[in-house]
Every structure is written in C-alpha cells, then in structure tokens.
N, C-alpha and C positions, 0 to 999 in steps of 0.2 A: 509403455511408451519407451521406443528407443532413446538415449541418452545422444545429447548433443555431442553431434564430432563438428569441431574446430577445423579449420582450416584459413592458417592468418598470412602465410606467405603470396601477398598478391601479385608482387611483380612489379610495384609502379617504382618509379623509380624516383629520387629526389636528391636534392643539392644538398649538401653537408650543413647550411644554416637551414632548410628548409626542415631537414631533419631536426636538427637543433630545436628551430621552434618547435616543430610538432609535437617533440616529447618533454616540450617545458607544458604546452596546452595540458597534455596526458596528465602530468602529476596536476595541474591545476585542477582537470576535472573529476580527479579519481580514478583513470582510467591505466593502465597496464600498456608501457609501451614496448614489453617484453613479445615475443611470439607465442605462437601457443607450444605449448610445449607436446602434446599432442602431434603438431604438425612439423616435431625438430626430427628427422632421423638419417640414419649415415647411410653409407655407402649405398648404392643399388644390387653390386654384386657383393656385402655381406652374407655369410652364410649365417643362416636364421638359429642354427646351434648354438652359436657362441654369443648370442642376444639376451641380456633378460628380458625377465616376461613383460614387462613394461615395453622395453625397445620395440618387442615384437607385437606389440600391442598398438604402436604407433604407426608404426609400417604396416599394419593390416589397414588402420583406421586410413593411414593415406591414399591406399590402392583403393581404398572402400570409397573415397573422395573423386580418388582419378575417375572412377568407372561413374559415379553418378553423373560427373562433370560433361564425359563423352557423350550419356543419354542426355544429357539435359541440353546439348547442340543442337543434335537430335529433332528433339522438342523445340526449342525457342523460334525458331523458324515459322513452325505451323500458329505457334503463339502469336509470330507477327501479323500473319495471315489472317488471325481471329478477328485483330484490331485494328486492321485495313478495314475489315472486313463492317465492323460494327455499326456504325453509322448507320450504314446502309439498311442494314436487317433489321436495325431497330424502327427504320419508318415504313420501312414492305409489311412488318408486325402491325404499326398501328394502324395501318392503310386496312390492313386486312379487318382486323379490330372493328374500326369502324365500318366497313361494309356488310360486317355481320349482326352488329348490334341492333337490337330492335326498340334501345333504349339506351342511353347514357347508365354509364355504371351505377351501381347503387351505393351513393355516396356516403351510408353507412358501413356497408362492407369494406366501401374501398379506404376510407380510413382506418376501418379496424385491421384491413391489410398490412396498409399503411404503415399503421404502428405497431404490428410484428416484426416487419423487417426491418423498421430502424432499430428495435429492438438486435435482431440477429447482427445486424451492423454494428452496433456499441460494440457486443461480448466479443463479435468478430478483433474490430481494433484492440482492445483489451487485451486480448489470446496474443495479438500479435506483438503489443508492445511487454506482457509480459515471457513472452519467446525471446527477445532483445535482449531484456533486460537482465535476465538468467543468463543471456548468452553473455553479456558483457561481464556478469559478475563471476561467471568459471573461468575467462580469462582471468580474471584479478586474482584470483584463488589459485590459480592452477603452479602459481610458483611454492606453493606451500608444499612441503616435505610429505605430508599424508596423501594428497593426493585426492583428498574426500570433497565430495562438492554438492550441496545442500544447497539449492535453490530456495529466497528467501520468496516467504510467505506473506501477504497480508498482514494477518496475527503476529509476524517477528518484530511489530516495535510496538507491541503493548510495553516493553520495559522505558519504551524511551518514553512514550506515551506519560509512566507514573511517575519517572524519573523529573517531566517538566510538569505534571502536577503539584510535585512537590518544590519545584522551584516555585509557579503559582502562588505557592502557601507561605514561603519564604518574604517571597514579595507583597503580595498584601499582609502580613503580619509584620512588615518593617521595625513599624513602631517599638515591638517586642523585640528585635532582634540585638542581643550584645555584643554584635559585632558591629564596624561601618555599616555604611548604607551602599557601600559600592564594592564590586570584584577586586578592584583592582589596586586599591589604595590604603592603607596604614595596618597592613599585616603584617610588617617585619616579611619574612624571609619566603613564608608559607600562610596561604590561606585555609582557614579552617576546612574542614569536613564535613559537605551538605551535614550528614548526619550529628555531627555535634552541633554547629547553627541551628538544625531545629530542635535538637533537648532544650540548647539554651533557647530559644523564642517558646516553647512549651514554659519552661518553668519562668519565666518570665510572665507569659502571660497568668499562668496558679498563681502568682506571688501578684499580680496585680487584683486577679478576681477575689483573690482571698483581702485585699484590702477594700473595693469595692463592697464586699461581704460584710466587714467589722462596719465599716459605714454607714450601709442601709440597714442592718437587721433591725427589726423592731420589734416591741417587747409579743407583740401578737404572733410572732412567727415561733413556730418549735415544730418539733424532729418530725412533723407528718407532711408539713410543706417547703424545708429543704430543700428536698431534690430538687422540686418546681422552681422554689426562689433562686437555689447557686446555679440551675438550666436558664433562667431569665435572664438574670445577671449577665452569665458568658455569653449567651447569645445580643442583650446590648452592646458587652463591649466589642464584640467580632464585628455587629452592624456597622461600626464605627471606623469599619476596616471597609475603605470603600474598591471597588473593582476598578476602578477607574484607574489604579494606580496604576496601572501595568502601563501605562500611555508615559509614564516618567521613568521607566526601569529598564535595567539594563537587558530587560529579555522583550523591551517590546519588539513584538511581530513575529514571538515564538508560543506564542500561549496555544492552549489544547483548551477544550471545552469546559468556559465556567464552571455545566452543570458538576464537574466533577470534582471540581474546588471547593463550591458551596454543599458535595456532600463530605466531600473531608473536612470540612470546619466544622459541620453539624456531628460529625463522628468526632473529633476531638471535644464539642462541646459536652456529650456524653459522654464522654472518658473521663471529666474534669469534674462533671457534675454529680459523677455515681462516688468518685472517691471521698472527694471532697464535703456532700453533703451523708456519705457514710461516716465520714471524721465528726463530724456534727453529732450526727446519732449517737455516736461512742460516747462525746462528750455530755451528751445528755442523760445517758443511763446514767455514766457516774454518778452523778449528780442526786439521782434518785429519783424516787416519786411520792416525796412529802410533800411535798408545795402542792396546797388544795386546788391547785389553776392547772396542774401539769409540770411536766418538766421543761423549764425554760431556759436560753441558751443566754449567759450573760455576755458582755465584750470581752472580760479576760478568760471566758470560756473560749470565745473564737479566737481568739488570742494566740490560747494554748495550740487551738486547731491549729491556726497558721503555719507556727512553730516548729510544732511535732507531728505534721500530718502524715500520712501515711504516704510512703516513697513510691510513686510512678514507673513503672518498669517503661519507658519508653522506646526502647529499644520491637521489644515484644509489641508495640502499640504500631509504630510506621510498618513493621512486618505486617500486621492484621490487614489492618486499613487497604493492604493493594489488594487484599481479596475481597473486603468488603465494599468498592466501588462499584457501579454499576456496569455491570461486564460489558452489557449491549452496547454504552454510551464509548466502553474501552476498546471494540471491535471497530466499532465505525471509525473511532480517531485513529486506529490503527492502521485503517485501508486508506484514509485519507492520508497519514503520513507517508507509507509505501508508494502513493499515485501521486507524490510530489517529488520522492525519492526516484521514483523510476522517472516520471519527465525529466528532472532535471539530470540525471547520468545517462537517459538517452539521447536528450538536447546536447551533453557535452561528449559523446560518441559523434554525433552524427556532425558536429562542429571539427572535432579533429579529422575525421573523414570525409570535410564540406570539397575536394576534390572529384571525389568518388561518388556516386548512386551509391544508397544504401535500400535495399528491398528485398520483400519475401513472396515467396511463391509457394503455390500449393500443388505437386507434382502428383501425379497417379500413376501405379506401376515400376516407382524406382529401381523397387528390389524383387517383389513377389504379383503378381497378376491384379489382386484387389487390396494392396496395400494403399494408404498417403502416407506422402512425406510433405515437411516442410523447409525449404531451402534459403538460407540467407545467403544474399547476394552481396559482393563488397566489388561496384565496380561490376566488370565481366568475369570476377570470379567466388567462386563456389567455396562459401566460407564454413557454414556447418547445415546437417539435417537433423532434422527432428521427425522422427515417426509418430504420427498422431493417429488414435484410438478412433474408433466408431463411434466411442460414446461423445467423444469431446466434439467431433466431426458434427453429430446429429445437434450438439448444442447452439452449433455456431449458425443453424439453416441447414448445413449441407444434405442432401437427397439423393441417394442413389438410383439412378434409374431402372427400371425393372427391363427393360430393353436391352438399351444399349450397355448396362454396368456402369454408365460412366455418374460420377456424380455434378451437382448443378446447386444453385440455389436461384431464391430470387433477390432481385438488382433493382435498386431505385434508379429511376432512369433520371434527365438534368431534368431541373423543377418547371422547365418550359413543359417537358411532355406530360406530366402526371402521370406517368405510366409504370408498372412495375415490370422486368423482365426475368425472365430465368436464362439463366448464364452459367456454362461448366467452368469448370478448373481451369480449363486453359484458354478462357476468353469468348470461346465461341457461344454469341444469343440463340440459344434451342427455344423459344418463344417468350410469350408475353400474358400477363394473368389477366383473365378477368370475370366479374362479378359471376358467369355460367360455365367457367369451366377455362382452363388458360387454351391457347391458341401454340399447339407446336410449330414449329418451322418447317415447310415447304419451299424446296428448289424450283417448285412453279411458280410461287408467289415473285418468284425473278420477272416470271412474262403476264402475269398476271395484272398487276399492276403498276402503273407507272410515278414513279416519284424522284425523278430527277428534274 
C-alpha cells in the first residue's frame, strides 16, 4: 500500500482573527495547525542537485499530487453525470425487476443479502474513517525530526487500557489507600506515584488481612487449610470494596471493563494468600509435630507471622498481572478506546474544517491501468492518496468486473425501495440484485419503460 501523500496547502483564504480562531480550535482538538511539511517546497526553477533528498522527495510528491489532481477534473465531471444520473436508473432497474419476477424475492435470501452488505458497509466506513484518522495523525507527527510515521493500531492503547485498570484498583481500594482520597489535595508540592499508591494500598490491605487473620483463626484450623482460610478472608474483605464506587471518584466516566478489575483483585488475592498462608506453614513446622492433635498455629504465632512475614516483591507483582489479564477482554477495550479516539479527533478535524467539505473517493486508474486509489478531498482540493491493495478492496465488497475491468459493489438503495443495487466507483448504477440472478443495466430500458 502506497504511503499517504499530504497535500495541506488549499488555498482558502481567511481574516487574521479567523485564523487566530482556527488555530486556537487546532490545539484545542489536537490537531497540527502547521502544514504539511511534505507539501512545503521552494522554488520551481531550483535545480534538483543542490536539493536534499528529502526536498526532492517533496517536490516529487507534489508534482505526484499536481498530476492526480489534473486526472481527477478529468474524472469529477463524468462523476457528476453518474449522480444526475441515479435516480433515474435506479427505478428503470426496479421497473424492469418487477416485470420479470415471477415472484416477490425470497425473503430469506434477500435478507441474508441484506446482511452482507450492511455488513460490507460497516468495514467500508471503518476503512474510511481509519484512512482519516492515520491521515490527521501524520500531520501531527510530521513536525517530528525523524520523520517516521506509524499509524496507530487498534491494540496501541492496550497500555492505556492497564494503565486505568489499575486506576480502577486504586479506586475501589480507597479505603486501603495512605494517601488522600483525592488527586488534587494535601500533597505538598508533588503527588505520589500510581506505583507507590499501590505498594502502599497492597501493604495495607496484608497488614489488615493479617489482622482479620489473628482474629478469626480458630483452634481447628492448621497448616492444611490456610491457604483456603487467608484466600476466604481476602476475598471477604475485597467484597466489601463495592464497584459502585467509581460513581463518587475522580475518574468517573473513564472506567474500562469491571471484568478486568475483578480479575486483578482475584490475582492479588492469590498473591496474598500463597505468601501469607506459606508464612503460616513455616510457622507451623517450627513448632513441630509433638502435639498429638497436629501442629497448631497459636495467636502469638500469627503474631510472629504478621511481624516478620515474608516481603512481597511488589514491583515484580503489577509487571505480572498486565500479562495475566485476559487478553480478549484487553483487545476489545483496546479497539473500543481507538473508535472513541478516532471519533472524537475526526469530529475535531472536521469542526476546524466545518468551512470546507471534507470527503473521500475511490479513483480507478490514477497511476497504472488496474490500480485504486483513495483520495481525500479538503474542499475542491486534493489533500492525499492512498493506494489500496486488492486484498483490502475485495474486504470492503468491491468486485471487479470480468468485462468491463471496472470495479462495483452492491448499494443499499433508500429504505422505501428495498432494493439492493451494484454501483462502480464512480457512481454509475450497472444493475440491481436479485433472489435469480442481478439484472445488468440496458440503454433500452430508457424506452423500455416508463417511469416518469
């Protein structure tokens, strides 16, 4: 897949507060109200010798713009012509449809149709809002010294994803926590470090379960149901950490998926309860095995435990934990974060651009005979293209015609008609599907029938 070329220099022109505002918007929304740096280059009659390879690199990329730009005039014209056109052709199709039908479609198929191509439509928008989205964020990028530009992924905010997991944890574990109850209040100068807030609400919580433990032991318990008894324990006192809390805390309406909270607690519960009830054990051997009943664990035995239990590498412990979450539940949060991410930075592109059309098009032929491109539009001009793959092409619906070469897909037509159509690239209705076979388009079907 060819690499987006930029092209930010539109032309529109604007008043010095109008500018003013637009590039307060910019930093508001995140958005670069730099040019592209791709589209900066000097002179026309520079000689290309005295260029670095960069320079020459932008000046290829702009004449590579100019020239798409010229075919794409070309082009737009016959496009219009498509969509004068449509209307029309779409009801000469159904006219025809129904004169051939020897039955009403078969309302099984034509749903199962149905829900293909909504289907092709989703991935379709998808494709197109993450083409935007990549495009807006190489601008942002593109002031950076390196020059490197890595379109984010879905999977790039699995870190933010654990990051407010572990806020989550923070937050229902309040009670434990030795600091405030708030971000922003009685820290002196500097607020702690997620990472030391949670040692301290860990060992806070060991120093509480370990007293809950001196508590409840009873003389029937020894070293074989430990584990269970200090796993029961932690797990009472966590229940007692209700979820609900997030409705009072300073991150409400950023939480990620409970399930992954309630598996980090149950993972810290196990972390707590294998030490802890091995401290037990230890204590018990000492002890021996004279006592005809077994070896039993006195109070100033657990005592000792408390005291001198053995130290929690916690550090090692929050490292674990991001890998031992359930990955699936960490993907899905992750694309959900992205498809909030990209709404919201293409909501605040298309706000600073709310002057302008912003649109994309799918060109055949730009460069090589059976190539696509895809073309962002800003306005009446030609911002960048993207050359798109056969395979990405066939994902979206698209069908090359064995004929013509030209490609098509099928088109939910408005919810009056129920109809599905196939439609090229460039607008024009090539026919209409149905339940025996679709119905190409005929220049007879003009006198054929009437439907005006």
């Amino acid at each position: 897949m060819r690499k987006d070329k930029g092209l930010e220099n539109n032309g529109d022109s604007e008043s010095e507060d109008d500018g003013r505002k637009r590039r307060q918007a910019e930093r508001d929304a995140g958005v670069s109200g730099r040019k592209a740096t791709t589209a900066d280059v000097g002179p026309s009659g520079h000689n290309s010798s005295f260029l670095m390879p960069e320079e020459q690199e932008r000046i290829r990329l702009r004449r590579e713009l100019r020239d798409a730009d010229e075919k794409w005039k070309k082009l737009e014209q016959d496009r219009k012509e498509c969509h004068l056109q449509k209307l029309r052709r779409e009801s000469l199709l159904v006219a025809q449809k129904k004169q051939r039908a020897r039955s009403p479609d078969n309302k099984t198929l034509f749903v199962q149709m149905q829900t293909k191509v909504q289907g092709d439509e989703q991935r379709l928008r998808d494709f197109l809002d993450n083409v935007l989205f990549s495009h807006i964020e190489q601008q942002l990028q593109q002031e950076k010294e390196d020059g490197n530009y890595v379109a984010s992924r879905s999977d790039a905010y699995i870190d933010d994803v654990l990051a407010r997991v572990e806020d989550g944890i923070i937050v229902r574990c309040q009670s434990f926590d030795p600091y405030p109850d708030r971000l922003s209040r009685d820290w002196g100068m500097m607020p702690p470090k997620k990472h030391d807030r949670m040692v301290g609400i860990f060992e806070r919580l060991r120093s509480a379960l370990e007293k809950k433990i001196l508590d409840t032991w009873g003389s029937n318990n020894n070293v074989k149901s430990a584990y269970d008894f200090v796993s029961e324990t932690c797990s009472n006192i966590l229940e007692s950490v209700p979820s609900k809390i997030w409705e009072n805390s300073e991150h409400h309406g950023k939480r990620v998926s409970p399930i992954l909270e309630e598996q980090y607690l149950n993972l810290l519960t196990t972390r707590l309860a294998d030490v802890i009830s091995r401290d037990i054990q230890s204590e018990v051997l000492q002890l021996g095995a004279s006592n005809p009943t077994g070896p039993q664990v006195t109070a100033s035995g657990l005592g000792r435990v408390s005291r001198a239990g053995s130290k929690i590498d916690w550090a090692e412990f929050i490292e674990s934990v991001k890998t031992q979450l359930d990955r699936k539940v960490l993907k899905e949060e992750s694309e959900r974060w992205y498809r909030e991410e990209r709404k919201k930075t293409i909501a605040g592109f298309r706000h600073i651009h709310s002057r302008i059309s912003i649109r994309q098009e799918f060109v055949e032929n730009l460069y090589d005979a059976r190539g696509v491109s895809l073309i962002l539009f800003k306005g009446t001009t030609l911002a960048s293209i993207l050359d798109v793959s056969s395979d990405t092409l066939a994902s979206l619906g698209w069908n090359r015609d064995a004929t013509t070469g030209k490609f098509w897909r099928y088109s939910l037509g408005k919810e009056a008609t129920r109809q599905i159509f196939k439609v090229q690239m460039d607008g024009e209705i090539v026919g209409i599907w149905t339940a025996n076979g679709d119905i190409g388009w005929d220049e007879r079907f003009e006198s054929a029938v009437d439907v005006s």
